[in-house]
N, C-alpha and C positions, 0 to 999 in steps of 0.2 A: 184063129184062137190059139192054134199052137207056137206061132210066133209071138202071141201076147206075155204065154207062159214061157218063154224061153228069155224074153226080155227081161220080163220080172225074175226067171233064175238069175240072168246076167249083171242085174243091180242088187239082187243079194249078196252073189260073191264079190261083188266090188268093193260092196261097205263091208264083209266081211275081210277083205285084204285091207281097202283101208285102214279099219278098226287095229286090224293085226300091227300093222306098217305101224303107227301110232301107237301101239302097245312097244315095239321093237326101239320105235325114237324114245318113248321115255327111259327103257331098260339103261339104253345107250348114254341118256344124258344124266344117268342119278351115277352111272358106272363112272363118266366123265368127271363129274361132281367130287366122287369118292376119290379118285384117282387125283387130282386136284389137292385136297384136302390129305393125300398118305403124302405127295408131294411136298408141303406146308410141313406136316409133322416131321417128315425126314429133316428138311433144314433144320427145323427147330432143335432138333436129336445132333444135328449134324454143330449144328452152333455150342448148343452145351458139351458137346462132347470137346469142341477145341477150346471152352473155357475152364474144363475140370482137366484138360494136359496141360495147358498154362498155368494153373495151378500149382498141379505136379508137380511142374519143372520149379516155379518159384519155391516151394516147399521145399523141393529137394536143395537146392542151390542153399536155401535155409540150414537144413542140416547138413552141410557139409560148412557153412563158415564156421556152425557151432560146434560141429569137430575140428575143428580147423584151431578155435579159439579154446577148446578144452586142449588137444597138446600145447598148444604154447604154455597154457597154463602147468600143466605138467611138467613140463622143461623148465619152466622156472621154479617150481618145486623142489624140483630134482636138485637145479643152482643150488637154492636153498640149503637143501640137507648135506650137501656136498659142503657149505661153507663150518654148519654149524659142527662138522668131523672135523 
C-alpha cells in the first residue's frame, strides 16, 4: 500500500513538472515571438530613419543651390547698380 501511495505521489510531480516545463516553453516561445517582432520594428525604424537622412541631405543640397543662385543674383544686381552710377 505504501508503495501504491508513493507511486501516485511520483506521477503527481511529474505532471506537475510537466505542466510547469509546458508553462516555461510557452513563456519562452511568446518571449521568442516578441523578440522577433522588436526585431522587424527596429529595421523598419532603421529603414525610415536612412530615408528621412536622404532626405535631409537632398534638402539641404536644395538649399545651398538656392543660396548659391540668390548671390549670383545679387552680384548681378550689384553689376547692375554699378552701371546705372
Amino acid at each position: 500500500m505504501g508503495k501504491n501511495i508513493a507511486i501516485v505521489i511520483l506521477v503527481i510531480l511529474c505532471g506537475v513538472f510537466f505542466v510547469y516545463a509546458k508553462y516555461n516553453q510557452t513563456i519562452a516561445e511568446n518571449a521568442r515571438m516578441e523578440a522577433i517582432q522588436n526585431l522587424q520594428l527596429a529595421e523598419e525604424q532603421r529603414e525610415m530613419a536612412m530615408q528621412a537622412e536622404e532626405a535631409a541631405k537632398q534638402s539641404e543640397m536644395r538649399a545651398i543651390a538656392a543660396l548659391n543662385e540668390a548671390e549670383q543674383q545679387r552680384l548681378k544686381l550689384e553689376e547692375a547698380l554699378k552701371k546705372c552710377k
